[in-house]
N, C-alpha and C positions, 0 to 999 in steps of 0.2 A: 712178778713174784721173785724172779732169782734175783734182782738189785738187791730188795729189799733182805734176804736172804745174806748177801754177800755185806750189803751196809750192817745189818747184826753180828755175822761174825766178826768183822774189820771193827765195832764199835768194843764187844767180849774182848777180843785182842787186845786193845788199845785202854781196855778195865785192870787187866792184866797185867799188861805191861806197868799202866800207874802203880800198881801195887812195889811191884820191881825197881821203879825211880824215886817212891817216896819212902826208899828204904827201911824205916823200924812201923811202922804202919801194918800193925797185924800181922808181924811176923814172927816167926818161933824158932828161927835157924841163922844160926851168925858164923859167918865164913871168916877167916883171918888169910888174904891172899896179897903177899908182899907188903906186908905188915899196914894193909887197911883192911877194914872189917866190912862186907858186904853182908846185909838182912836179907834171907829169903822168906818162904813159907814152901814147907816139907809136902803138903798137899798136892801142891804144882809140882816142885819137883819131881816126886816119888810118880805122879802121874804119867809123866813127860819121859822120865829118863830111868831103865829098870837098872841101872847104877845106883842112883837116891834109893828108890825103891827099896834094895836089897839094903845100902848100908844104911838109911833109918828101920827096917822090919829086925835088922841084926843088933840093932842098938837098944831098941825096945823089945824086950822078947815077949809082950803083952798083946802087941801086932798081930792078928790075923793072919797066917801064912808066913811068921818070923822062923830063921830056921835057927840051929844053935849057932853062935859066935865062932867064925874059926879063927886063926890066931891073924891074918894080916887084918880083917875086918874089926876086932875087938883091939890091935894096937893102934887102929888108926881112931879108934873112939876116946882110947885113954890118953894120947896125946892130943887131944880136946882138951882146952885149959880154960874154966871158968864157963864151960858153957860155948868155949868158942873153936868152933873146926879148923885147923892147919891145911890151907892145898898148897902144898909145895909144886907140885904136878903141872901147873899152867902158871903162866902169868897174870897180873889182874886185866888187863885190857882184855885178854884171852875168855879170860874167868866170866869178864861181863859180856862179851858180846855172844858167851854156850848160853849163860841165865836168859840173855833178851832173846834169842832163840827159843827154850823152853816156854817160855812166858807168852809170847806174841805169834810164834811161828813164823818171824823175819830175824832178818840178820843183815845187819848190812857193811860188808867189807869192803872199808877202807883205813888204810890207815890213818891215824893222828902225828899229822907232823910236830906236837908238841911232844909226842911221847917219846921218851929215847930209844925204842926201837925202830924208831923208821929212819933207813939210814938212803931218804931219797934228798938229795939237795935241790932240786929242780923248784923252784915255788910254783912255777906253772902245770906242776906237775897232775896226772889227772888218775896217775895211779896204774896207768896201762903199762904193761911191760916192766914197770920197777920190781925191784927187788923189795924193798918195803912190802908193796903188795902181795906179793909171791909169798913172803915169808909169814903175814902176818895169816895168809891165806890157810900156809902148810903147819902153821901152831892150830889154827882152830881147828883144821881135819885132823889132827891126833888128839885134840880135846876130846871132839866130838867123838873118833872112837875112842877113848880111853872111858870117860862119861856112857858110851849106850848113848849115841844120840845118831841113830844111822840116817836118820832124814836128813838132818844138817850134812851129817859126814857127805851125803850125796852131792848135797847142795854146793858143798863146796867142792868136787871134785867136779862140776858143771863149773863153776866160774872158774875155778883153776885153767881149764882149757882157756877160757878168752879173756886173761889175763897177759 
């Protein structure tokens, strides 16, 4: 019974997550992070992370449980332009691997040698001990807590060690 159990959540997850890769796909929140647009759905987030939570319930004051707008929560709504959210706050590589966290309940860190933040020149490299790694490790733990995502945050102060 627990397979079956664990192949349903792993299947939910992996529903989830498609929703997250097939970007505009029943989604109702567009992010503008290093000037590309990432599609979510406020559902999940707002679930997942009480950071969405509060800045969609402050955005909509029709939310159940919305409290009044206070001034950093309502500027970050009006520099929303067209509909589309500014995160200046993280990077995009950053940005997507807190979403694929939210979404799936994995994450997986390592870096992208194509991206220009990974400054490991090693091609053989496996990511153990580089600084790429380290680095890309220690943007996602201040995501994670800037976001309310303290499961991540943990997760990633456990790989931090055996990196």
């Amino acid at each position: 019974m627990s397979n079956t159990f664990e192949e349903s959540l792993k299947s939910m997850s992996l529903d989830y997550l498609n929703l997250l890769i097939n970007g505009q796909a029943f989604s109702d929140v567009t992010f503008s992070v290093e000037g590309r647009l990432v599609h979510a759905h406020r559902c999940i987030l707002a679930a997942r992370s009480l950071f969405f939570r509060k800045f969609f319930c402050e955005s909509d004051p029709s939310q159940p449980g919305a409290e009044p707008a206070n001034q950093t929560g309502s500027g970050a709504r009006a520099a929303a332009v067209g509909g589309v959210i500014p995160v200046n706050s993280v990077g995009y590589e950053v940005f997507l691997l807190l979403l694929q966290f939210l979404y799936s309940g994995q994450v997986s860190i390592v870096p992208h040698k194509h991206e220009p933040r990974s400054n490991c020149g090693d091609r053989g490299c496996w990511h153990t001990h580089c600084t790429a790694a380290v680095d890309l490790s220690l943007d996602i733990l201040a995501a994670a807590r800037y976001f309310g995502v303290e499961q991540l945050a943990l997760l990633t102060q456990v790989l931090i060690i055996f990196i």
